[in-house]
C-alpha positions in Angstrom: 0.0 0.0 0.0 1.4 3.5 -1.2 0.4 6.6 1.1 1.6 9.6 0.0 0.5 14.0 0.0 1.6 14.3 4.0 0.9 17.3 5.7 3.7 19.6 5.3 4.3 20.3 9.1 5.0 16.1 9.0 7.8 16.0 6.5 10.1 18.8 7.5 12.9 18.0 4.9 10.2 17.4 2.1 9.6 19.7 -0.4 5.9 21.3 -0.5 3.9 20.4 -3.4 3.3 23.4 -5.5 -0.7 22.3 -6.3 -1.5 21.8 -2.3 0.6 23.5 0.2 -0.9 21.8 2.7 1.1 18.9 1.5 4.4 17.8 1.1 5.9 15.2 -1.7 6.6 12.7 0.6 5.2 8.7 0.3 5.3 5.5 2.7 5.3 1.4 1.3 3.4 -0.4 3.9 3.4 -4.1 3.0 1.1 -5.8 5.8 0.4 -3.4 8.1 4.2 -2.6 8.5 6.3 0.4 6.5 8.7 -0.3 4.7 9.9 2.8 3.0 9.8 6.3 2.8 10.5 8.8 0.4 10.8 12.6 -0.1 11.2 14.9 -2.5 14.4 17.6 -1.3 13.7 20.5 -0.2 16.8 22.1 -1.8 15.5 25.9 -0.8 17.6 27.3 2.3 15.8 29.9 3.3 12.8 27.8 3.5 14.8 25.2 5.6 16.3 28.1 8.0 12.4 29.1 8.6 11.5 25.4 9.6 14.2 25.2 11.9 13.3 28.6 13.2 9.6 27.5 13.6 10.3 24.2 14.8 12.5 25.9 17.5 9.5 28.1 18.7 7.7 25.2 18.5 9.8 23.5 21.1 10.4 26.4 23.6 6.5 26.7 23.8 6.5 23.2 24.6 9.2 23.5 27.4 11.6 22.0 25.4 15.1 23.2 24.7 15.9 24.2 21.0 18.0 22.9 18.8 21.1 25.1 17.1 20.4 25.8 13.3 22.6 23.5 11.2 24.7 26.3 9.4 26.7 24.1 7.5 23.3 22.0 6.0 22.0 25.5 5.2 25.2 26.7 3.7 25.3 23.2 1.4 21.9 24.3 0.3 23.0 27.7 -0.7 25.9 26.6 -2.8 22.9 24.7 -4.8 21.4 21.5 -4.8 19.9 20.1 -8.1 16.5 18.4 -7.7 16.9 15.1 -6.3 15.1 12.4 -4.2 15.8 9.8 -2.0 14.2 6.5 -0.5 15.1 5.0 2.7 14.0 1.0 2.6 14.0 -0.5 6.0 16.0 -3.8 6.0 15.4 -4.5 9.6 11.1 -4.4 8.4 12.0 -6.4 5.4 13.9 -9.3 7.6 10.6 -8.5 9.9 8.5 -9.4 7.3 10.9 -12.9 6.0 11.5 -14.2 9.5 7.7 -14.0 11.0 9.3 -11.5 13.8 6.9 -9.5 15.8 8.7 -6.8 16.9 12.1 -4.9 15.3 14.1 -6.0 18.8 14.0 -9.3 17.1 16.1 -9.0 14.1 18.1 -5.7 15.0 21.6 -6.3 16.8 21.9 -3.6 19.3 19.0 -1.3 20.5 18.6 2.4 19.7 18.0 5.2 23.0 16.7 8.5 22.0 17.4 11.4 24.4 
């Protein structure tokens, strides 16, 4: 199954699409109730990146959270030009999911992943 026209506040790397703002050109692959992929067109525009990270940064000191620096160096690399471009990320750990019957990812990953 192929989802795809996310809302744009969901995809904050993505590229808007030019016919619905409200939406970003981003997809999923979901093969039996479990994702497999996602996708995204690049938002290749720095000052529209440097505005996300600024909005996502008010975002997260009105929830009590502490902000993140702005990534200079990304928004530099977009500045010095990126051609249009796309990517896909396909999850192997879902795909060997999916071939060993495994119920959850702990079961065919190696090592566990903490977020802080």
């Amino acid at each position: 199954m192929l989802y795809f026209g996310f809302p744009a506040s969901q995809a904050a790397l993505a590229k808007v699409n030019t016919d619905d703002p409200q939406t970003a050109d981003r997809f999923e692959v979901y093969y039996q109730g479990a994702e497999l992929a996602n996708g995204f067109h690049e938002l290749s525009d720095a000052d529209e990146q440097r505005l996300r990270f600024i909005e996502d940064n008010k975002k997260r000191r009105e929830s009590g959270l502490p902000e993140r620096p702005i990534d200079e160096a990304f928004l530099a690399a977009l500045e010095s030009g990126l051609p249009p471009c796309s990517g896909v990320a396909l999850g192997i750990d879902r795909l060997l999911m999916i071939k060993t019957g495994a119920s959850h990812i702990q079961d065919v990953i190696n090592f566990t992943v903490h977020r802080a």
